[in-house]
N, C-alpha and C positions, 0 to 999 in steps of 0.2 A: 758453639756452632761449628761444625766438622767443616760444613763448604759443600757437603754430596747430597744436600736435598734442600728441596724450597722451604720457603718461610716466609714469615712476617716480615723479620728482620731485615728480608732482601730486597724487599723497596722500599727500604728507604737508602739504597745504592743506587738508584733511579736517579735522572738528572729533576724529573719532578715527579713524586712521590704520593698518588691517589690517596686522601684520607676517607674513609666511608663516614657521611653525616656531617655534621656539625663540628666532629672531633672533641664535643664535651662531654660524651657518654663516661660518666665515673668509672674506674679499674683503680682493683688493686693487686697491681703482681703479684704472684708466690714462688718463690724460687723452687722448680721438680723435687731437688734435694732436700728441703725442708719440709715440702710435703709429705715425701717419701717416708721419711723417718718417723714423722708423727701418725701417720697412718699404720704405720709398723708397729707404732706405742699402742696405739688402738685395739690394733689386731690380736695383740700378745699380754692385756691386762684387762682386771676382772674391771667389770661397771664399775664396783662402788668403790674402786680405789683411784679412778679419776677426777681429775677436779671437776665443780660444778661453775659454768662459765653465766654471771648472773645475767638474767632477764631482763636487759635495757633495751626496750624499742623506740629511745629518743624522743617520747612524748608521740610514737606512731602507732597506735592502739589495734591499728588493721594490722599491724606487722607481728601481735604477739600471738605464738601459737597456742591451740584452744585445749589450755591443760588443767583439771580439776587441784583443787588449791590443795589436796589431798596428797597427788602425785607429782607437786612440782620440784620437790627438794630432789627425786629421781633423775629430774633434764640432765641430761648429758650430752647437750648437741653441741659441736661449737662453728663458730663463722671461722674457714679454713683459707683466709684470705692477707695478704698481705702485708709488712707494717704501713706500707708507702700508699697515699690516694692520687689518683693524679687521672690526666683524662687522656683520652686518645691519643689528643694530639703531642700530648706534653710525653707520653710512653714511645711514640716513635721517633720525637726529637731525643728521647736518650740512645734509643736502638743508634738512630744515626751515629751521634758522638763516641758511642760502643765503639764504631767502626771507621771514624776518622772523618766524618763527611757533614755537611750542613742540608737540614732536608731544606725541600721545598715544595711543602704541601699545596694539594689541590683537591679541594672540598670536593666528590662529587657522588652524587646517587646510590643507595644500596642497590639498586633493580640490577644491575651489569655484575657488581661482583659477586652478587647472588648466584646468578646466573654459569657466572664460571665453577663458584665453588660447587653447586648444583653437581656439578661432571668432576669436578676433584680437587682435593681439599691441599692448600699452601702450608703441608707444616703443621703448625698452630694455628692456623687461619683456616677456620672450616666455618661448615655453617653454621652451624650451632652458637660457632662464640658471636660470629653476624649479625644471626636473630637476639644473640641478649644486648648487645651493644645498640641496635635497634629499640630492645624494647626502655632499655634505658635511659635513653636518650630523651626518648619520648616521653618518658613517666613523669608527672608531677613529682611525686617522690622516687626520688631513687633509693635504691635499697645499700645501705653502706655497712659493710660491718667489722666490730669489733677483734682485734687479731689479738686482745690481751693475754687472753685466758690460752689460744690458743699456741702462741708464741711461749709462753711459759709451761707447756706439755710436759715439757724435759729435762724440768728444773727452772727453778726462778732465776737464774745466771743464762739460761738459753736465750737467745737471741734468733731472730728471721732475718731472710738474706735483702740489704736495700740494693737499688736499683744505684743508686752510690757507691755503693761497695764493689760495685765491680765497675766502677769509674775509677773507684782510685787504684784498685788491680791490676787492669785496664795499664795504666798511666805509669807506676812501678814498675810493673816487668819492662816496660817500652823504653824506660828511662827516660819520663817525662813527657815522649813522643808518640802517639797512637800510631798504629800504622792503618794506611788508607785502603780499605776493600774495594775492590770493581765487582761491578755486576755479575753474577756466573750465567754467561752467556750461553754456556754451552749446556748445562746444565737444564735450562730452560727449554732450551729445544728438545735435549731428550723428553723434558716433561711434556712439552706439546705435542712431541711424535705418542708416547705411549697414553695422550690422552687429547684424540682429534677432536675433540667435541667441545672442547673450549676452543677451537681458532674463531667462531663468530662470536661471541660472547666477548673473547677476549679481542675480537677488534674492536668492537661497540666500545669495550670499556677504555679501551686507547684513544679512538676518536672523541669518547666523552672527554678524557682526562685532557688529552692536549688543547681541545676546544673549550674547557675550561679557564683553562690557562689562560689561551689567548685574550677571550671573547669575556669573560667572568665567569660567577657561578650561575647564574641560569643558560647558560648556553646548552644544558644537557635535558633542559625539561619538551616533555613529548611533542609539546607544538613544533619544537625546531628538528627533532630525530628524522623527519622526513628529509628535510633539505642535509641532514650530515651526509645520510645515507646517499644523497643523489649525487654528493659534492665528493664523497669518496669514492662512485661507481666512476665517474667522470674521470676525477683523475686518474683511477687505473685504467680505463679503457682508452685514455686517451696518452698515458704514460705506455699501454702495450702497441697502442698504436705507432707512437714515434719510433719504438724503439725497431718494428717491423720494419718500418718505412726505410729506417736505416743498415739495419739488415739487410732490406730487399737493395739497395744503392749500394751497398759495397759488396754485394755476391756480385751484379752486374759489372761492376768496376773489375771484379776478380777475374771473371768469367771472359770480359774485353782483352783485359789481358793474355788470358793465357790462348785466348780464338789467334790473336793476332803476332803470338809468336810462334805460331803452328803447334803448339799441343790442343788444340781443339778436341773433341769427340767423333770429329771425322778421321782420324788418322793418328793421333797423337803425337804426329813428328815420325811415324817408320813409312 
């Protein structure tokens, strides 16, 4: 990660860290480079001199696609996924440690980050991976798949990248020591200036997330959005108010001053 654009990765730099759902929706990483390359094998070799990755749908009958017993030694599909399974929530406790830091998740609603990524998308975190992390979650069966056949693309000594492997990377080059990331603050805001349509969206989702926090995990369900909403209009109006009240009492104070040392606006002192 360069540091010059958003991401996944970058909340969990957050002091508490939104996870969307449950955070047991199943993932399996893929490292871009490993992708990369086998997709490249793909591109540049004939059908029949790939391997054929066998047809194991774990006793999931709905899972196996509908191919005449005729044409099946032909499948050349393969599941382009990971060696590692692990869930949501276990994928952004590594992101953290990636980066030096301990998260501190907070379960809360897809409906808000939807919402933001709706107007623009974090990096890797768009919506599309939203909706499958959703649909997974959800699903009696989730869909797992096999990385053998795939992993071995490049030769049987080829190996896929773990989420380990760049722990222990990570931890060598540092000699022993990660070094600790901070939030890219700034970075953020340009995102926010070149994409205004997340500021309500992405308050909603802050006011969910902290009142999570606080309050538990139902603090964000719709019966209560009314009173967040009325609770956070309150405090800014009553936060703009103080701070007027104060303003207006020392321009006065200012203004006292300078009447009664004759630079007034009658004369200025000539």
């Amino acid at each position: 990660q360069r540091g010059d654009t958003l991401n996944m990765v970058d909340l969990t730099l957050l002091p508490i860290t939104p996870i969307m759902g449950s955070g047991r929706a199943p993932l399996q990483p893929l490292e871009v480079g490993d992708a990369a390359q086998r997709i490249a094998y793909l591109s540049l070799t004939e059908p029949t001199q790939r391997p054929v990755q066998p047809l194991d749908v774990g006793g999931n009958e709905w899972a196996r696609p509908k191919l005449s017993s005729g044409r099946a030694y032909t499948w050349r599909a393969y599941d382009a996924v990971g060696p590692e399974k692990m869930s949501m929530l276990e994928l952004m406790e590594n992101f953290a440690k990636l980066n030096g830091r301990k998260l501190n998740p907070v379960f809360v609603d897809y409906r808000n980050f939807e919402m933001v990524l709706n107007v623009a998308s974090l990096g890797n975190l768009n919506r599309q991976f939203v909706s499958l992390l959703r649909s997974e979650q959800d699903a009696s069966r989730p869909i797992v798949g096999n990385p053998d056949t795939f992993e071995t693309l490049l030769g049987p000594k080829a190996r896929l990248f773990k989420m380990q492997d760049a722990m222990d990377g990570r931890t060598e080059s540092a000699n022993g020591k990660i070094k600790r990331r901070s939030f890219p603050i700034l970075v953020t805001a340009g995102w926010v200036y070149s994409n205004l349509g997340v500021i309500l969206p992405g308050i909603n989702l802050v006011l969910e997330t902290i009142g999570t926090y606080i309050f538990g995990k139902r603090f964000g369900s719709d019966a209560n959005w009314k009173w967040v909403r009325i609770g956070a209009m309150s405090t800014l109006l009553s936060g703009l108010f103080a701070g007027s009240m104060h303003a207006g009492a020392e321009f006065g104070k200012w203004y006292a001053e300078i009447s009664s040392s004759g630079w007034g606006p009658s004369g200025f002192g000539f």
